[in-house]
C-alpha positions in Angstrom: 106.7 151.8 37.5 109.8 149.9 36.3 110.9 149.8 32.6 109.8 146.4 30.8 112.7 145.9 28.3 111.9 144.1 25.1 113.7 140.5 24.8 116.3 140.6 21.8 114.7 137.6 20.6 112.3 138.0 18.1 110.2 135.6 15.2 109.9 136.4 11.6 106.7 134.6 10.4 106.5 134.3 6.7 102.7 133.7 5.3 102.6 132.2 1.6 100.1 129.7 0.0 100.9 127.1 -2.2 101.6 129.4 -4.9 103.6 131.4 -3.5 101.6 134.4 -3.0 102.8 136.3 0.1 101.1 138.1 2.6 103.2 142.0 3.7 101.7 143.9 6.6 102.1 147.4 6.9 104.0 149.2 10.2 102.0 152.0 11.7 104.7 155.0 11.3 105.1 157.7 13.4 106.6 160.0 10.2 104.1 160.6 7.8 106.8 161.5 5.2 108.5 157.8 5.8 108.0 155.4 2.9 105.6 152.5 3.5 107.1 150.1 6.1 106.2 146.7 4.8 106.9 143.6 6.6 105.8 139.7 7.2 104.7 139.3 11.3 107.3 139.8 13.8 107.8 140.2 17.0 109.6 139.3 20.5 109.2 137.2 22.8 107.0 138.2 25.7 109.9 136.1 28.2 112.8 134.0 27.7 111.8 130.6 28.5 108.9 131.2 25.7 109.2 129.1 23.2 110.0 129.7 19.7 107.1 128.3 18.6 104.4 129.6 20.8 105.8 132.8 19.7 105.5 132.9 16.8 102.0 131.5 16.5 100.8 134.2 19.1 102.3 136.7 16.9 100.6 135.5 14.2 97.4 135.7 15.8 98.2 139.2 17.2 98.7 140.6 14.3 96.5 138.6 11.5 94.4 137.1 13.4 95.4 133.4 11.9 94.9 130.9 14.6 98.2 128.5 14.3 98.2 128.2 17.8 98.0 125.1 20.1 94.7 123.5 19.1 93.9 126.0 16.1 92.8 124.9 12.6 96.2 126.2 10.9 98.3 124.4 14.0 99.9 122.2 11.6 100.8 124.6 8.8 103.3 126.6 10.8 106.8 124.9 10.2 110.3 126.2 12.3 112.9 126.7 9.2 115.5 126.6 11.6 117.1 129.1 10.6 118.2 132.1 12.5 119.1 135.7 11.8 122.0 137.8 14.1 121.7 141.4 13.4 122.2 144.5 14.7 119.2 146.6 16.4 118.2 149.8 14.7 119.1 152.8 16.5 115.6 154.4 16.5 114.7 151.1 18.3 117.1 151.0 20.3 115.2 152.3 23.4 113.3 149.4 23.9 115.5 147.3 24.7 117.5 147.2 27.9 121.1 149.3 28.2 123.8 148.1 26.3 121.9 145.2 23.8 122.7 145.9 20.4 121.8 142.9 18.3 118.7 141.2 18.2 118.0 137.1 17.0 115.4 136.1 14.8 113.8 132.9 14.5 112.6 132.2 11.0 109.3 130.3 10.6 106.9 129.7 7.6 102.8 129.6 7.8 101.4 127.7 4.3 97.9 128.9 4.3 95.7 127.5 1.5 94.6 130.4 -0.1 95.0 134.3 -0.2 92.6 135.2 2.9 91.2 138.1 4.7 93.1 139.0 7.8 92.4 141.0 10.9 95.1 143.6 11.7 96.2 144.9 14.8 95.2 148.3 14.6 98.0 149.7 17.1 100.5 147.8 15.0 99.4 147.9 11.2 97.7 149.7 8.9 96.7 147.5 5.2 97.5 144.3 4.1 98.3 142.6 0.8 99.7 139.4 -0.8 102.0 139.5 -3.8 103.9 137.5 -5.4 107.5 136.2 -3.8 109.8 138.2 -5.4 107.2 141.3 -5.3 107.0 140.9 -1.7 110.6 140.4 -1.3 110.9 143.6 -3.3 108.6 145.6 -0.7 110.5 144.2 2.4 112.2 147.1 4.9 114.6 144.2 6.2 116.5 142.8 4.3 116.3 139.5 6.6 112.6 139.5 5.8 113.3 139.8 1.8 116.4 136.5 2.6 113.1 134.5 4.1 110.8 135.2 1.4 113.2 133.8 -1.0 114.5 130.8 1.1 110.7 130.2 1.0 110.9 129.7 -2.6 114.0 127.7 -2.9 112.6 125.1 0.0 108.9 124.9 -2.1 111.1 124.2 -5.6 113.3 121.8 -3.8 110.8 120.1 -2.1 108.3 119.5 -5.7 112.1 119.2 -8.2 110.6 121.8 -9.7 113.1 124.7 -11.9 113.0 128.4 -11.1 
């Protein structure tokens, strides 16, 4: 059987409320000794032509369980922030991805849930769950893309109520 590559294009999902609570998932890891691996959903794209969008809502639903997707009741809460991250691939991942790609893009989207909710995690993929507050969960981030989100989330919420920091 032939090797399926992952694509080097990838979503970041960032789940807040209103109040800026955040919702971190945490990475299975194969190293017991590793520090937590906490992180908002991700993932790639399943094929090119995907689009951003769809990803990221199946993603979300993958790993949360959140239905944002086409026809779900948080359809309209998941907003592309049209902003995207270049960066380079981590060599212990490296192996997933086909010879010679080095850099992966991210697609940076937001999901304003109402409230702090249960979710349903991906077993395979993650092992708790929490919400904290922004700069918390900034705090806790592995990637320092993810933390960048978390905070952009803030500024756009501020500048969007002309509210102060």
């Amino acid at each position: 059987m032939e090797k399926r590559f992952k694509i080097p294009q990838s979503v970041l999902v960032v789940i807040h409320t209103p109040q800026r609570e955040v919702l971190l998932i945490r990475r299975v890891e194969s190293d017991p000794a590793a520090p937590p691996f906490w992180q908002s959903v991700t993932g790639a794209k399943d094929s090119m032509d995907e689009e951003w969008a769809l990803t990221a809502a199946r993603e979300v639903w993958e790993e949360t369980g959140l239905d944002c997707r086409p026809g779900g009741p948080l359809q309209h809460c998941l907003s592309d922030w049209a902003l995207e991250n270049v960066y380079p691939i981590y060599p212990r991942w490296l192996h997933r991805y086909a010879p010679g790609v080095t850099h992966n893009t991210e697609r940076v989207f937001g999901l304003c849930v109402p409230a702090v909710c249960e979710v349903t995690l991906a077993p395979q993929e993650h092992t708790h769950y929490g919400w904290w507050p922004y700069a918390a969960a900034a705090d806790l981030c592995f990637s320092p893309s993810n933390a960048e989100a978390i905070l952009q989330l803030t500024h756009s919420l501020l500048s969007h109520r002309g509210e102060l920091a």
